[in-house]
N, C-alpha and C positions, 0 to 999 in steps of 0.2 A: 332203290331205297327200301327200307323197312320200318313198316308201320303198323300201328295195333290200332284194333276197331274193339268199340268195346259196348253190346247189345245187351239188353235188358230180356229175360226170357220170362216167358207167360205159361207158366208149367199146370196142368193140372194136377191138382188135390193126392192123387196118386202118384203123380210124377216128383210130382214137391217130396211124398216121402220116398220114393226112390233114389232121386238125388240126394237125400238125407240119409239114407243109408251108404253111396257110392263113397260120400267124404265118412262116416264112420269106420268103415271097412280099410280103406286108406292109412285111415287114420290107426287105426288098428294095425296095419300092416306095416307103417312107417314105426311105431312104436317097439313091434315084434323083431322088426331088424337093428333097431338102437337096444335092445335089451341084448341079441344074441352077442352084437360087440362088445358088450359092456361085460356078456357072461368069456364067452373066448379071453379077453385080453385077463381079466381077472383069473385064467386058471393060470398054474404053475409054469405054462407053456406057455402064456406068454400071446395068444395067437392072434395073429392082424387081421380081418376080413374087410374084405375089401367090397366093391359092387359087383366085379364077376362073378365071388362066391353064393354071393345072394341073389342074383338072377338066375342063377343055374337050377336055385331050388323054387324056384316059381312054379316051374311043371309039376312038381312034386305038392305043393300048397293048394293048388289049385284042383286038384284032384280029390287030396283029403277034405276040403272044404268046397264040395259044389256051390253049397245055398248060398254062399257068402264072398269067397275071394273068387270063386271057378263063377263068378256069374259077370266079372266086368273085363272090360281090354284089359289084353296082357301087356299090351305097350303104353296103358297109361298105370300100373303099377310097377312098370319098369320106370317109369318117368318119378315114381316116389321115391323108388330104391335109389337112381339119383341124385334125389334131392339131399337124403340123407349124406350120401357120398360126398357133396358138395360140403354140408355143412361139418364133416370132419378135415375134408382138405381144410376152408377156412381158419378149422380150430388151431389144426397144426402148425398152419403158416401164420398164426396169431403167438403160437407158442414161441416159433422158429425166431419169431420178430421181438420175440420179449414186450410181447403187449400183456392186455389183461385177454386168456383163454377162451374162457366164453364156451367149456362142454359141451356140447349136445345138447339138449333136453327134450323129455317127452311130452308128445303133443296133446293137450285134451283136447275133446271133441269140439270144443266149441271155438278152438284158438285153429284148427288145421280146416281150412275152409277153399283150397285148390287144390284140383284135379288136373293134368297138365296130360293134354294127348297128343303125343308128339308128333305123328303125321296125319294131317288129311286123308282119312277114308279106312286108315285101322283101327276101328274101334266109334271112330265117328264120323260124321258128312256134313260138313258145311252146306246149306240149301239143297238140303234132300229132298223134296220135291217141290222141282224148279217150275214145275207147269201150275202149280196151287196161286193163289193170290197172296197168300202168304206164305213169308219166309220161315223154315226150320231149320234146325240142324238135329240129325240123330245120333244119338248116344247107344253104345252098346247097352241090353240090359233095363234101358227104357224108354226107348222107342223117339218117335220125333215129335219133340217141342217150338211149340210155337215161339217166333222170335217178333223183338220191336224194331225191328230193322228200321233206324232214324233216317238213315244214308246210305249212299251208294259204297259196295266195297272194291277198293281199287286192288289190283295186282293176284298174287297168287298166295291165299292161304297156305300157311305153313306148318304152324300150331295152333290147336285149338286150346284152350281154357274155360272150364265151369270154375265160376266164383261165387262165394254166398257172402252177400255182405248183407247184415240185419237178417230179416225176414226175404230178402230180392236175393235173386238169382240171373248172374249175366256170364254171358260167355263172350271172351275174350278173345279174336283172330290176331294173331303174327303174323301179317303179309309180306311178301318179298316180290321186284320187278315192281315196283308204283313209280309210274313215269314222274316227272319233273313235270310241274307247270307254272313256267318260268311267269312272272310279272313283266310288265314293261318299263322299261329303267326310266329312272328318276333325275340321275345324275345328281342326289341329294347324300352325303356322310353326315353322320351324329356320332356324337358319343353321350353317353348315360352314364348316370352315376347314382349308383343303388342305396337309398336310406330309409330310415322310420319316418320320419315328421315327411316326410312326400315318401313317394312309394318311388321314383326316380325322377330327376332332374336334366335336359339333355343339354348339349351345348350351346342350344338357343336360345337358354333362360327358359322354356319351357317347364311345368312344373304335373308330375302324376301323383294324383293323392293316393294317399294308402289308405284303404278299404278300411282296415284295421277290423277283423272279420273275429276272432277271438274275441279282442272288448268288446266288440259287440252285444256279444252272446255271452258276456262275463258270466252277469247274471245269472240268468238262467242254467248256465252249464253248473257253477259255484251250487246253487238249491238244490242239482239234481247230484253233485258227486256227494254233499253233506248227507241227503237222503240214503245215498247208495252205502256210504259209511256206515249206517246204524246197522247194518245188515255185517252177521260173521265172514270174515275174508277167505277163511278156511271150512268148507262143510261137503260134505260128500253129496246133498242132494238140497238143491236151492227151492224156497217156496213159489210160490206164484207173485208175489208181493216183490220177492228181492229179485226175480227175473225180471218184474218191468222196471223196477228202477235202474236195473241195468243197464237196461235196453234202450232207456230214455236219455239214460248216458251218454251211448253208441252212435242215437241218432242224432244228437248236438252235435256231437264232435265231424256225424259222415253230414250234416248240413254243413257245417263253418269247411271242411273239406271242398264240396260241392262249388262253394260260394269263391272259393278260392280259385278253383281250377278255372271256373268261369270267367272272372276274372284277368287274370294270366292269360289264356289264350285268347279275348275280345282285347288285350291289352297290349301282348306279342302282334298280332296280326295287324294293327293300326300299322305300329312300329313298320313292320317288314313292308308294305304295301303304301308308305311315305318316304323310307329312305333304301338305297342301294346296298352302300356299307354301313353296320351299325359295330361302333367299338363299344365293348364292357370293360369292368375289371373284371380280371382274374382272382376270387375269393377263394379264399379257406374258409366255407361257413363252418366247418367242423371244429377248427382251430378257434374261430370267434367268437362261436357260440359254449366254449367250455368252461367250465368252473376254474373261476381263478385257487390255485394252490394255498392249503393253511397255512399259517405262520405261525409258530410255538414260541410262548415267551420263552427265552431265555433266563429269566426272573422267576420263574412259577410254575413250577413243573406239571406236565398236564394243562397246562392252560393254553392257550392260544391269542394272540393279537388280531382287532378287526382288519378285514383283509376285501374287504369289499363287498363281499359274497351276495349281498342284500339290493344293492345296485344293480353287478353285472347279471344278475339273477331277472330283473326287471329289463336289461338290454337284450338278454337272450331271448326272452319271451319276444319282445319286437321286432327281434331278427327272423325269430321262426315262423311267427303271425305273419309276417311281409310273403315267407316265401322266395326268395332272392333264387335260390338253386334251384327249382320247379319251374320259376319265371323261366332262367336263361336255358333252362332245357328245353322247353317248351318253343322259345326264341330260336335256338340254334335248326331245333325239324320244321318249322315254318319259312325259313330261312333257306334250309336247303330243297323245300318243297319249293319255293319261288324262285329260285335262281339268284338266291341274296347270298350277300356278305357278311356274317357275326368277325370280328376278332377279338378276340380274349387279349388283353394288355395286363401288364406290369402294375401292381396295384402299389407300389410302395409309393410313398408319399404324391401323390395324384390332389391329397387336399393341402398338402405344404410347399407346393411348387407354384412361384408365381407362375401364369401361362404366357410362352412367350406367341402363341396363336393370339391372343386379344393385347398384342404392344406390352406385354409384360417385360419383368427383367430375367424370368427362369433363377429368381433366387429361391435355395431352399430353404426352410427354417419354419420350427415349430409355432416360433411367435409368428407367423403372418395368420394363423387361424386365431383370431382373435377369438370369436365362440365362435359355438356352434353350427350361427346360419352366418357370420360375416369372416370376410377374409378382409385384410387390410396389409401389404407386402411393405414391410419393415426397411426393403430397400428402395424403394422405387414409387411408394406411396399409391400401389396400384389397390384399388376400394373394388368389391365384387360379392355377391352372394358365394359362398363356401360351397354350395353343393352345385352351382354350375362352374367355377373352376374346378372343380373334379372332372365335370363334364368336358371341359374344354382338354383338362394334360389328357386325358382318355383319347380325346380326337387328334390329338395331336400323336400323340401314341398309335392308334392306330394307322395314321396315316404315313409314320416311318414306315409301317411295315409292310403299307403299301409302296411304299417308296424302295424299298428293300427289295421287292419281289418283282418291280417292272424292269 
């Protein structure tokens, strides 16, 4: 299995600004190769450059520039020159799709904040000295940083990662080979049903509140974006004033982040460590969470009819606050870390289907959701809370498919 550990580093005062310059330089160097495509394809010829061309000339950049690009791994600027690569596959096959583009763009210094080294031991060392009390890993260029090693790392480092979130600096392992540690069986199935007013509901009538981790922090977030507003959006060189309110931003948002994740995974792990098989739906949070389309009177040219926007604007924030798609990822590696069962089901009408699992009739029909928390089935007079018959066609759903498969 493949798994990422993700450690908090304890850098000194010196170290802190050589990391500060390895994402500069990057950053720099990520920039210098979106300018040269941008110069190529804009001459007369037309010309495509690809990432071999731009590796090629690494040897060459590195030379001309000791102090600066010749001073870091050459396989973690080969991992930038990538990244760039990637982000024009994406564009084209965005073009290809006839979606919206989405260019390239260049990275400022304070928005390019990973360094990606793509094997163990070139350029860096996972627990470079292993006989010390404490854990490091060394980076070419500035030597070995002390790490918060919280836990044990299983399996085999594969890529390393520095990341700089705020003023912290952690570095990231990609393991590969992390045994299974299976759970002992339950002989218990559920199914969930993912919403706002509970954070999910299972087939036992059970009910998860939702944190609702954004309102929370409405407040407080609201004071510090209005502060951050008075300050120009556009200026070449920020004061000290409009850098902390920025910052104060950053760190609401990397707190209500925090608070989430925490969440999620003491919330997954109940889950997997109570039941064997656990059935979800299958969501398009992308699809749910989009802007409903304008409406143009036909009567008024330029004008436009109310179209919701103001409501589903108010659902979207609830969907995204929950976290529904972090949850069941989070679910599905806990899952296959224990030797459990996720199945992803058919999410169409799951809350308009009587269930025939609890003596239902399996009629479908919009009228059985009478609102939001009551179901009442129009044929059969079957009365239930709404968000555990979701739960219930989910289990019943999942369990065809176990049905399906033995």
């Amino acid at each position: 299995m493949l798994r990422t550990y993700k450690f908090l580093l304890r850098p000194t005062v010196r170290q802190e600004q050589a990391l500060a310059e390895m994402l500069r330089d990057h950053c720099s160097l990520y920039n210098g190769a979106l300018q040269e495509r941008r110069d190529a394809y804009r001459h007369v010829s037309k010309t495509s450059i690809r990432y071999g061309d731009q590796s090629a000339q690494l040897k060459e950049i590195r030379a001309l520039d000791p102090e600066r690009q010749g001073r870091w791994s050459f396989s973690s600027q080969q991992a930038t020159l990538r990244r760039l690569e990637r982000a024009f596959v994406a564009f084209f096959r965005r073009v290809k799709a006839g979606k919206k583009p989405g260019y390239p763009r260049f990275k400022g210094v304070g928005h390019f904040d990973t360094v990606v080294f793509p094997k163990d031991g070139d350029g860096c060392r996972w627990d470079s000295t292993p006989a010390a009390p404490v854990t490091r890993v060394r980076l070419q260029g500035i030597g070995h940083i002390r790490v918060h090693q919280h836990r044990a790392v299983k399996g085999r480092a594969k890529t390393i990662s520095i990341k700089r979130e705020d003023r912290r600096w952690y570095v990231i392992l990609a393991c590969d080979e992390i045994p299974a540690e299976p759970l002992p069986q339950t002989g218990s199935i559920v199914g969930i049903d993912m919403g706002t007013v509970h954070f999910f509901t299972d087939s036992n009538g059970a009910h998860a509140e939702n944190p609702r981790f954004l309102e929370a922090m409405a407040q407080k977030l609201v004071a510090a974006q209005r502060h951050l507003e008075t300050f120009p959006k556009r200026t070449r060189r920020r004061t000290k004033k409009h850098r902390t309110a920025a910052r104060k931003v950053a760190k609401l948002h990397a707190k209500i982040r925090r608070q989430r994740l925490d969440h999620h995974h003491k919330t997954a792990l109940a889950l997997v460590r109570e039941h064997d098989v656990i059935g979800h739906e299958r969501l398009n949070i992308a699809g749910m969470t989009k802007a409903p389309a304008s409406k143009p009177d036909p009567d008024n040219n330029g004008a436009f009819l109310p179209n919701g926007a103001a409501a589903k604007a108010g659902l979207n924030r609830s969907i995204l606050d929950a976290g529904w798609g972090l949850f069941l990822g989070i679910l599905a590696q806990k899952a296959e870390s224990a030797a459990r069962r996720v199945i992803p089901v058919d999410a169409r009408n799951t809350s308009r289907t009587c269930p025939l699992s609890a003596r239902g009739c399996g009629h479908i029909a919009a009228e059985n959701r009478v609102t939001q928390a009551k179901f009442d089935c129009v044929m059969c007079g079957f009365v239930e809370d709404a968000d555990r018959v979701g739960a219930l066609n989910v289990l019943h759903r999942a369990g065809l498919v176990l049905c399906a498969e033995a």
